[in-house]
C-alpha positions as CSV (number, residue, x, y, z in Angstrom):
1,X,0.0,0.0,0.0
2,X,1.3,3.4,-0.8
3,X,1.0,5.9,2.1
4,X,1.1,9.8,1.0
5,X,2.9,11.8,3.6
6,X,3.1,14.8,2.3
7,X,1.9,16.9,-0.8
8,X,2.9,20.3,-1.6
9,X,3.1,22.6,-4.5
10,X,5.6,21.2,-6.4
11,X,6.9,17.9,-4.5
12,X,5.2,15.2,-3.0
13,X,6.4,12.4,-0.1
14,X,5.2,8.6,-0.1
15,X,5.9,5.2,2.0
16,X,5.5,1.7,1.1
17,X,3.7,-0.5,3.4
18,X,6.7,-2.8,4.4
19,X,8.0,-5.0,7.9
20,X,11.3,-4.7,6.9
21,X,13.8,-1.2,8.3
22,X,14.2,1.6,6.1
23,X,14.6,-1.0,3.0
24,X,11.8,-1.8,0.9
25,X,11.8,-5.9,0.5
26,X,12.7,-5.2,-3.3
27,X,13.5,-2.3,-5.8
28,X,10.6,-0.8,-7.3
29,X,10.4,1.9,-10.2
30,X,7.5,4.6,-9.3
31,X,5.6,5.9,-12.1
32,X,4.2,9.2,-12.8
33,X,1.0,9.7,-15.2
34,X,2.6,6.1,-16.8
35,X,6.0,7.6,-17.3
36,X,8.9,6.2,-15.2
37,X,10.4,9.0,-13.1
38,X,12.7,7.0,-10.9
39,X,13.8,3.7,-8.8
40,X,14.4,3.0,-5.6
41,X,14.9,0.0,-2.9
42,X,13.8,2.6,0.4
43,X,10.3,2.2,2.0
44,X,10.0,6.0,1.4
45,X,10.3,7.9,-1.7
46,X,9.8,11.4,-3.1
47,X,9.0,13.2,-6.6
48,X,10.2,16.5,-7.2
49,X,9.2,18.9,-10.3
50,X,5.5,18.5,-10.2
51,X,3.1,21.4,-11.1
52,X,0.7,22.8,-8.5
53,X,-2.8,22.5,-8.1
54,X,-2.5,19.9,-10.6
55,X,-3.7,15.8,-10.4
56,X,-1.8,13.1,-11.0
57,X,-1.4,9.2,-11.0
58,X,1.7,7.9,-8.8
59,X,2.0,4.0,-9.4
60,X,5.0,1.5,-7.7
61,X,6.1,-1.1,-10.4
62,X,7.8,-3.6,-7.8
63,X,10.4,-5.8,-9.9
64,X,8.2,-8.8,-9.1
65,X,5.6,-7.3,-11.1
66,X,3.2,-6.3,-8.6
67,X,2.5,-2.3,-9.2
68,X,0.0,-0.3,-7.1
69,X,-1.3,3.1,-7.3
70,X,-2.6,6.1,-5.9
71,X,-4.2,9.9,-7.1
72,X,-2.5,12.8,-6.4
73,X,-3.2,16.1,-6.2
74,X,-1.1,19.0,-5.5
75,X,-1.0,22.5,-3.7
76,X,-1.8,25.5,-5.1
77,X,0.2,28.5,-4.5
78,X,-0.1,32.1,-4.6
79,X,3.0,32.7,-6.9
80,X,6.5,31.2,-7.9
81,X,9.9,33.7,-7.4
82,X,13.4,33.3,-9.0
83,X,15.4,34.2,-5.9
84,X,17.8,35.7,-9.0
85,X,15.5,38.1,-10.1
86,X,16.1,40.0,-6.3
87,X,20.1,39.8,-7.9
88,X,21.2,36.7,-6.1
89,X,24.6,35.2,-7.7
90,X,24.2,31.8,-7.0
91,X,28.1,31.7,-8.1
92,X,29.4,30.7,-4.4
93,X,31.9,34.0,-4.6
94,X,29.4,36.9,-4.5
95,X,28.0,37.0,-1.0
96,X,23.9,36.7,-1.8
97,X,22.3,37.6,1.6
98,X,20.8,41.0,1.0
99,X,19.1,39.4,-2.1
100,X,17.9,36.0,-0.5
101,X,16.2,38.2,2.5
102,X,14.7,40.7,-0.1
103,X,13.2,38.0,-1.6
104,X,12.4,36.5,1.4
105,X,10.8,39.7,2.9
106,X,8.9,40.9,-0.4
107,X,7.9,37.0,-0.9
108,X,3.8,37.4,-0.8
109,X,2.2,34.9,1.2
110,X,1.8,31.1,0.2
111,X,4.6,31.8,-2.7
112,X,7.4,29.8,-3.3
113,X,10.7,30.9,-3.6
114,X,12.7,29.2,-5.9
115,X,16.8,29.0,-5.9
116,X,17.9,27.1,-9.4
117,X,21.2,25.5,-9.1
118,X,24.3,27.4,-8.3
119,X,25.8,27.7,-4.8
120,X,24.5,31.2,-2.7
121,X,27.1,31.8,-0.3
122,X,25.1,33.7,2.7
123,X,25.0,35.1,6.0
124,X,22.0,33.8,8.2
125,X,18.7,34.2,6.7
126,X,15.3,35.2,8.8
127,X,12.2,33.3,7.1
128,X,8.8,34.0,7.8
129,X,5.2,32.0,7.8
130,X,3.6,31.0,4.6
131,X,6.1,30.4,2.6
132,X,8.2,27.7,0.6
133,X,11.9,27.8,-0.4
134,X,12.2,25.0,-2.9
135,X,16.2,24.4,-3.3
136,X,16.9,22.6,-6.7
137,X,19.2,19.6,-8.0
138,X,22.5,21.5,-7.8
139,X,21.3,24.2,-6.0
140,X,23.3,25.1,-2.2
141,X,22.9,27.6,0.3
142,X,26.4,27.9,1.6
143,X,26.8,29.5,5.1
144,X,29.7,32.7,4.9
145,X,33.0,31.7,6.7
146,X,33.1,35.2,8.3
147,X,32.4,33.8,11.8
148,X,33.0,37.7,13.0
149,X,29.7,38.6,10.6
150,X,27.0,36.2,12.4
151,X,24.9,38.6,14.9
152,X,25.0,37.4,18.2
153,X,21.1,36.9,19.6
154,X,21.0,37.6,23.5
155,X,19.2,34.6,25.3
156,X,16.1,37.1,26.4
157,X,14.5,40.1,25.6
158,X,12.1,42.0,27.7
159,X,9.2,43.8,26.0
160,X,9.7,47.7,27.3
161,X,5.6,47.8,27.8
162,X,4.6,44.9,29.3
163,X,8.0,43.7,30.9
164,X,7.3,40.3,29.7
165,X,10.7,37.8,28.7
166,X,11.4,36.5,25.9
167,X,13.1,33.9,24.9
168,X,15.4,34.2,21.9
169,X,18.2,31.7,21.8
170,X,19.5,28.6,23.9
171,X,22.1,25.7,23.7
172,X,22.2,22.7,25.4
173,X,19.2,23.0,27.5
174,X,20.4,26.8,28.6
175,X,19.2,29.9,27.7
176,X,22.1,31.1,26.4
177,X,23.7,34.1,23.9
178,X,24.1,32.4,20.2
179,X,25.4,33.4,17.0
180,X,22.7,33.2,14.9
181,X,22.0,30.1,12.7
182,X,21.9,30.0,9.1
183,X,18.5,29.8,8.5
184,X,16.3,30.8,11.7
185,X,12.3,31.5,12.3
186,X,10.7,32.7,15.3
187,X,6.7,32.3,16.0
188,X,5.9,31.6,12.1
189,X,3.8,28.8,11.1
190,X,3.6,27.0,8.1
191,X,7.2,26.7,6.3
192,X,8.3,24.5,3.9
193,X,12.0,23.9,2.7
194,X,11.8,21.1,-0.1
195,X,14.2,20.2,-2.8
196,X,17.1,17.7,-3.9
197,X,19.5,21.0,-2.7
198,X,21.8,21.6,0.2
199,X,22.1,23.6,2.8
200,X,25.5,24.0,3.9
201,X,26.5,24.8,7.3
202,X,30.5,25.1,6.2
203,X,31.4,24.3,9.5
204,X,34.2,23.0,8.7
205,X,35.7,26.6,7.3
206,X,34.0,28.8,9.6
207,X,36.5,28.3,12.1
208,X,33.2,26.3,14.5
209,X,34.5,23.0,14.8
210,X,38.0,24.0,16.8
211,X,38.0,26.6,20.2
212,X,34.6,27.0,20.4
213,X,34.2,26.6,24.0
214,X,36.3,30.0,23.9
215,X,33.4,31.6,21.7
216,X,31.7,34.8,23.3
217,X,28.3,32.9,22.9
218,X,26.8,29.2,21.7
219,X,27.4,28.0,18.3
220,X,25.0,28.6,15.5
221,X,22.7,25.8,14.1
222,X,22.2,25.5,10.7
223,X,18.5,25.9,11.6
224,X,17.2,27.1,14.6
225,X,13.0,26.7,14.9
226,X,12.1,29.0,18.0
227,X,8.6,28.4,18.9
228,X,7.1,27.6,15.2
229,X,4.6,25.7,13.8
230,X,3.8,23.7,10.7
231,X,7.2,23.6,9.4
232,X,8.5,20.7,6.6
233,X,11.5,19.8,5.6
234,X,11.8,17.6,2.2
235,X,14.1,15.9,0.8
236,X,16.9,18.2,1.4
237,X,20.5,17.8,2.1
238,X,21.4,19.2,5.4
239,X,25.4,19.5,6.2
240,X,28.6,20.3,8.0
241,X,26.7,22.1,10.5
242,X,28.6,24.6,13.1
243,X,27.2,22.5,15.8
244,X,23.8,21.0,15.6
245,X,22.0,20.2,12.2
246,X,18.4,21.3,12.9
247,X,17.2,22.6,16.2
248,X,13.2,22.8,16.4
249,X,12.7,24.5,20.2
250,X,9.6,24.5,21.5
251,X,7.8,24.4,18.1
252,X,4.9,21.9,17.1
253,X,4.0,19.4,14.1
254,X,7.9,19.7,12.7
255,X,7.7,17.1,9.4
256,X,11.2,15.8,8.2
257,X,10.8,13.5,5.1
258,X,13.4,11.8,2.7
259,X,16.3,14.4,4.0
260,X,19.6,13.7,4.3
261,X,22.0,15.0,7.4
262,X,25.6,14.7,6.9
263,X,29.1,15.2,8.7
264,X,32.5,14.1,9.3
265,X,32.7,11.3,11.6
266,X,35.1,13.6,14.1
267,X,32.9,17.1,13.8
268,X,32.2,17.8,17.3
269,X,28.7,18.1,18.6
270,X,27.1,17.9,15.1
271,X,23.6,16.5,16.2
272,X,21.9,15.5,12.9
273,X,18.3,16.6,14.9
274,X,17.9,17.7,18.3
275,X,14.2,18.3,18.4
276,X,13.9,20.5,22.0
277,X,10.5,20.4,24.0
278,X,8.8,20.0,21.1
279,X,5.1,18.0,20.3
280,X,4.2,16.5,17.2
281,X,7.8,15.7,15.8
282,X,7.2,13.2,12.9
283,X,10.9,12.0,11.3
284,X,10.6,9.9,8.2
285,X,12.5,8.2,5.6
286,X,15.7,9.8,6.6
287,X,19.2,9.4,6.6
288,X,21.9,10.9,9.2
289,X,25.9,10.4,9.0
290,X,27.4,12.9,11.7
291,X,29.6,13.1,14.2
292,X,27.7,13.0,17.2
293,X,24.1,12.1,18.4
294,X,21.9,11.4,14.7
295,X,18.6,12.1,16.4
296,X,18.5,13.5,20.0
297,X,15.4,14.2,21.9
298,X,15.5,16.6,24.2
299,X,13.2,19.0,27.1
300,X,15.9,21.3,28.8
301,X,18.2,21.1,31.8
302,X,16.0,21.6,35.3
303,X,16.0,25.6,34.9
304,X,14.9,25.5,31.9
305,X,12.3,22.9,32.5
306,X,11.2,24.7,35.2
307,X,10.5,28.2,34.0
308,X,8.8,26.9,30.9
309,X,7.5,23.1,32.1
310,X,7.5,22.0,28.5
311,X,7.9,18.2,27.9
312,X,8.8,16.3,24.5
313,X,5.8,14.8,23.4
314,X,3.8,13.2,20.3
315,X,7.3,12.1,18.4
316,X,7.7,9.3,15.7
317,X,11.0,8.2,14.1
318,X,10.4,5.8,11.3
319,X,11.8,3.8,8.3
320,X,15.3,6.0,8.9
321,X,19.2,5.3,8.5
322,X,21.4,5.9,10.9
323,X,25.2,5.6,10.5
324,X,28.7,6.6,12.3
325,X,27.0,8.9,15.2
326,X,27.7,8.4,18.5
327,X,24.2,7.7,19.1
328,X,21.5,6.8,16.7
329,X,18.0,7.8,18.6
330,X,19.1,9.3,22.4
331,X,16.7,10.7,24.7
332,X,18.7,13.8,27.1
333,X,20.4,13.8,28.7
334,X,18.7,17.4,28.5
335,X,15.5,16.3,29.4
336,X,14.3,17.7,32.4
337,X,10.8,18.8,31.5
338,X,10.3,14.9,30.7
339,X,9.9,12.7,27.2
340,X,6.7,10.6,26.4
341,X,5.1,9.2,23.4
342,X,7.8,7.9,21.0
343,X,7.7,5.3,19.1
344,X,10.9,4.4,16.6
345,X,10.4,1.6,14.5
346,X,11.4,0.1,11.4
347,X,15.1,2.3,11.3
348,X,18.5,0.4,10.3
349,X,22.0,1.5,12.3
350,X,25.0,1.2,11.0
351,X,28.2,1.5,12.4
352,X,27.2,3.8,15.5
353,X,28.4,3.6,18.8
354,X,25.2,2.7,19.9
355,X,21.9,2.0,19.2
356,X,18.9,3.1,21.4
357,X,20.6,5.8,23.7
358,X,18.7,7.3,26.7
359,X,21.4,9.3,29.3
360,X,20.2,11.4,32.6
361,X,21.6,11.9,35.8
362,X,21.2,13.4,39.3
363,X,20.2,17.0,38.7
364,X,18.1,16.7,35.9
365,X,14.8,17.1,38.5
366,X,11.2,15.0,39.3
367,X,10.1,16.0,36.1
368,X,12.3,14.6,33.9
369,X,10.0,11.6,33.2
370,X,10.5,9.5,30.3
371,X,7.2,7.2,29.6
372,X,5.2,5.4,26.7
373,X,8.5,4.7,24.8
374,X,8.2,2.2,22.3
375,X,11.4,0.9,20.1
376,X,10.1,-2.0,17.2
377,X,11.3,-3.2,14.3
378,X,15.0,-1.9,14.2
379,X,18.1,-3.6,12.4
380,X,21.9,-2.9,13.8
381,X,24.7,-4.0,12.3
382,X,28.4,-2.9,13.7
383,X,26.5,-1.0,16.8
384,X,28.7,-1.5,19.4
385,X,26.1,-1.5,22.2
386,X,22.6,-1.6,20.8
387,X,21.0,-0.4,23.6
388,X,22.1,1.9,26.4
389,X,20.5,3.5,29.6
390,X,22.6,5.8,31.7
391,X,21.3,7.5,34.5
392,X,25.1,8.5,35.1
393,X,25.6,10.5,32.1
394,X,29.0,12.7,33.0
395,X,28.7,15.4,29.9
396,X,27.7,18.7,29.5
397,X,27.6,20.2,33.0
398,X,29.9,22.1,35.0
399,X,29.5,19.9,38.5
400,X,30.4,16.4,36.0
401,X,33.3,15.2,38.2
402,X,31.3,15.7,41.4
403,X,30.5,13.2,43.8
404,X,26.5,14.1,43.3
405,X,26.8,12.7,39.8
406,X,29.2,9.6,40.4
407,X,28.1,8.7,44.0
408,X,27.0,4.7,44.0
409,X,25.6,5.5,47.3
410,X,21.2,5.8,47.8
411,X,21.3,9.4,48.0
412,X,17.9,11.3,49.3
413,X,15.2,11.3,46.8
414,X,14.5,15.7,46.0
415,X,13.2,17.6,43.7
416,X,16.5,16.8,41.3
417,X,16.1,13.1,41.5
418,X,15.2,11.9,37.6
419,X,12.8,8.9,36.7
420,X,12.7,6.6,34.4
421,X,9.2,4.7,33.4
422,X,8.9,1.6,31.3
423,X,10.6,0.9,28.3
424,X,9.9,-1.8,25.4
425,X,12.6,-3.3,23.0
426,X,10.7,-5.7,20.2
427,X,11.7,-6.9,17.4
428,X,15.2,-6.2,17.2
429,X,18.1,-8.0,15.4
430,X,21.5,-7.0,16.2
431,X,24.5,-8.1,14.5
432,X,28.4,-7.3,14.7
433,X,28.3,-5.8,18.4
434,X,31.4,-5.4,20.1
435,X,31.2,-3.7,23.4
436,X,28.0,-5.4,25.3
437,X,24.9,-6.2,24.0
438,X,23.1,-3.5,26.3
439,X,24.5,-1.6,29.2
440,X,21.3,-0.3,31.9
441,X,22.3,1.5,34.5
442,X,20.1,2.9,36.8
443,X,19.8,5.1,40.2
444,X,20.1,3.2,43.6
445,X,17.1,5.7,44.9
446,X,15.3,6.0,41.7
447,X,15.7,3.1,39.6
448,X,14.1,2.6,36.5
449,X,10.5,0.8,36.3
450,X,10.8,-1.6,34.0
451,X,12.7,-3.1,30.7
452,X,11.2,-5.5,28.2
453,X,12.9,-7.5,25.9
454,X,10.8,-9.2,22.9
455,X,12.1,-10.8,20.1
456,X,15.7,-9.5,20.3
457,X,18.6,-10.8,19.0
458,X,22.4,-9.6,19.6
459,X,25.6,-11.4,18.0
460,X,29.2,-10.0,18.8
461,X,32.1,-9.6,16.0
462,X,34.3,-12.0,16.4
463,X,37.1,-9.3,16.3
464,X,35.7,-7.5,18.7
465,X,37.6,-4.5,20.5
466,X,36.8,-3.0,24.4
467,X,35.0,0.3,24.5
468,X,33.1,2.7,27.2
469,X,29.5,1.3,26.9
470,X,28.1,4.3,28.8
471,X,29.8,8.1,29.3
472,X,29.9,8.1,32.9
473,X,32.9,8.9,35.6
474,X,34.8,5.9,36.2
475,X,33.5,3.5,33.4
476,X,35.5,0.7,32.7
477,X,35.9,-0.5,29.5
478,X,34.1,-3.9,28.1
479,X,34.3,-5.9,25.5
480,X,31.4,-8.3,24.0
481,X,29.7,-8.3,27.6
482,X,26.1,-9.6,27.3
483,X,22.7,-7.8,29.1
484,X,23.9,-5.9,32.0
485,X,21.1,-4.2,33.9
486,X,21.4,-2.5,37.3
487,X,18.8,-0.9,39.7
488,X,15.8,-2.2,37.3
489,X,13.4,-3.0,39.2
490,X,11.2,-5.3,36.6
491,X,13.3,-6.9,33.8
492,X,11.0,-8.9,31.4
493,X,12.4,-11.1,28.6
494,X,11.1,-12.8,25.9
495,X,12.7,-14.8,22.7
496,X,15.7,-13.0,23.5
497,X,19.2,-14.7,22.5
498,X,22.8,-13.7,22.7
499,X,25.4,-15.1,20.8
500,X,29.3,-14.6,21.5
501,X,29.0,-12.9,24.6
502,X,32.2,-13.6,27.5
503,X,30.3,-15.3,30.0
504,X,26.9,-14.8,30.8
505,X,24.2,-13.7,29.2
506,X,22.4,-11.7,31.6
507,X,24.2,-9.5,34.3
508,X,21.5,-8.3,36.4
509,X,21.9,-6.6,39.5
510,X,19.8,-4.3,42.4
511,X,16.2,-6.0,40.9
512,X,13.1,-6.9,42.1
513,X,12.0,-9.5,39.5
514,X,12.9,-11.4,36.5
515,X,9.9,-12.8,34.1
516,X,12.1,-15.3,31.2
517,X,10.3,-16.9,28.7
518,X,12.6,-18.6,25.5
519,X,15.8,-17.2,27.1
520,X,18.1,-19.5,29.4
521,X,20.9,-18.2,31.0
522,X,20.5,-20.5,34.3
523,X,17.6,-18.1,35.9
């Protein structure tokens, strides 16, 4: 069955009905109107080039011979502008920003603006509601290496009338002073960036990647969402960002389909997505390669959580590829105003450092609760831990080393004591680990509710090197270790094997009860 996810004025997003991670079960040529437009092997796949407020007939010719089809009909718009006819270069010497926010600016509302291939080397760029930029095959928006020439955007303003705060730019789950990011909205609703283009971060000339922490104020994103809504991304390129990719903050229904997110293995802190205190956060049919987390979820540290009490909420991650990151889906570990409702399912990792990745710690506050988490249908291969929970997590914060965070004792339960809920793993087939096949590792005075295991299955390499499962003080390095779960207080298992591991299966420590059923590691 095809599945339209998205239809706009000139490009349209669909997913095959499949069981199988981010691959459909054979390659199928899609069909436009009976005329072949492309092939693919993914579950999702997109057209580009279409004509608004026009119909059309989108069929799937599998190689097997089956073929299905659906009607389509796309968006109208008000009007269609050549970003060159504002004077925009597009010849990546030229610097293009006055024309792009012309355009932008004069750009009436439900048009398009259109940027035909060339690269337009810019400074950040404001957009505003209603509107589409529609970046085409060849086309890149290429962020200016004059680091010195990105305004720096104080964490709050206060109105002069009413003396209310605002809040204008963060990092890391702090308000904090930023350098503006490439692209950035505040409060506007209904944006669209679609295309087979790039937008470049240049991160990697800018001067970002090296002495940052030195920097007068945080790093910019190459997009930075500040309390919008309705905004699509689709089928864009998304690369070498300053820090983080794409930063929706406290925005709601954010669509990412078909997109691609790309970095160097060692860029520091290039988060494909970190999608802050945000609800309705649909991620589909992408792909991430980037030197940190590829998709991190995250609700603030405990100031921030508790001056605005917003948690993440309503999120799907589906049919995606994940490769290199450090993570491939983490939760936090800014995440103090609490995570619920996300479901990841049908996604294939490759080569991360882990898997599933959810990391807290003493500090981040009562409300930091993480419930109705769902993870199904996911392929690894070369993950060296599939799955990791740390409530122990020794990053980011300027009491780290402290004996608060490291402390093995049962310290008092307070208003800075996390929680964790219930967590299900189904349906997941891990080959090629190295480190341990999951590493949970909760609080003595707060540990975590339960764990299920359905229908999992992790095998080791049989070349397999030590690592640091978890980032936590005093970790000790591993190597092919099997399920080790600590301070759990339910641990359920079912149909779960482990092949290759040194010695047992299942480590499992500080519990209250174990429920096995299909797995034998003499319980």
């Amino acid at each position: 069955m095809i599945k339209m996810l998205y239809c706009g004025s000139s490009s349209a997003c669909f997913e095959l009905e499949s069981t199988t991670p981010y691959y459909a079960p054979g390659a199928y040529a899609v069909l436009v109107d009976g005329e072949e437009r492309l092939r693919s092997q993914t579950n999702v796949f997109s057209l580009f080039g279409l004509k608004p407020d026009t119909d059309y007939t989108v069929a799937v010719r599998f190689d097997s011979g089956a073929e299905e089809q659906t009607a389509v009909h796309t968006a109208a718009e008000s009007c269609c502008i050549d970003v060159r006819d504002f004077g925009a270069k597009g010849d990546g010497v030229h610097e293009d920003t006055g024309a792009i926010q012309a355009a932008i600016n004069f750009l009436p509302k439900g048009g398009r603006l259109l940027f035909p291939e060339g690269t337009y080397l810019t400074l950040p760029l404001s957009l505003k509601s209603h509107m589409t930029i529609e970046l085409c095959e060849g086309a890149s928006l290429l962020g200016s290496a004059a680091r010195e020439r990105y305004p720096i955007i104080p964490k709050t303003v206060t109105d002069p009338v009413t003396g209310k705060e605002l809040l204008m730019a963060s990092f890391e789950g702090l308000e904090q002073d930023a350098y503006q990011s490439l692209i950035q909205a505040v409060n506007a609703e209904e944006i669209a960036i679609v295309g087979k283009g790039t937008v470049d971060g240049n991160g990697q000339n800018g001067g970002w990647w090296k002495g940052f922490k030195e920097f007068p104020a945080a790093r910019p994103r190459v997009m930075f969402l500040n309390h919008c809504k309705g905004v699509t991304l689709h089928g864009i390129t998304v690369a070498n960002g300053p820090s983080w990719h794409l930063h929706p903050f406290y925005s709601q229904d954010f669509l990412m389909l078909d997109c691609l997110v790309t970095a160097p293995k060692d860029s520091p802190n290039t988060d494909g997505i970190a999608p802050e205190s945000c609800d309705g956060v649909n991620i589909i049919g992408c792909r991430f390669s980037v030197g940190d987390d590829c998709i991190a979820i995250k609700a603030g540290k405990f100031e921030m959580a508790q001056k605005y009490k917003t948690p993440a909420d309503h999120h799907i991650i589906r049919n995606c590829l994940m490769e290199f990151g450090h993570g491939a889906v983490t939760l936090g570990s800014e995440l103090s105003a609490g995570i619920r409702n996300l479901s990841v399912t049908h996604c294939y990792f490759f080569a991360t450092d882990r898997g599933l990745r959810i990391k807290t710690r003493r500090g981040r506050g009562r409300d930091s609760i993480i419930t109705n988490v769902l993870f199904d249908h996911i392929r690894m291969d070369k993950v060296l831990t599939p799955v990791v929970i740390n409530m122990w997590y020794n990053c980011c914060d300027p009491d780290r080393f402290t004996e608060y965070v490291w402390s093995r004792e049962h310290l008092p339960v307070d208003n800075r004591t996390p929680h964790l809920g219930a967590f299900a793993f189904r349906n997941l087939e891990c080959t090629g680990a190295e480190v341990a096949a999951c590493y949970i590792d909760g609080l003595p005075e707060s540990p975590i509710d339960e764990v299920v295991f359905e229908n999992v299955s992790v095998s080791f390499a049989g070349d397999a090197k030590p690592g640091i499962p978890s980032m936590q003080n005093f970790a000790e390095e591993r190597c092919r270790l099997g399920l080790y779960l600590d301070n759990v207080k339910q641990i359920h298992m079912k149909n779960v094997r482990v092949e290759g591991a040194r010695g047992r299966q299942l480590i499992a420590n500080h519990y209250d009860d174990i429920v096995s059923e299909g797995f034998d590691d003499g319980l």
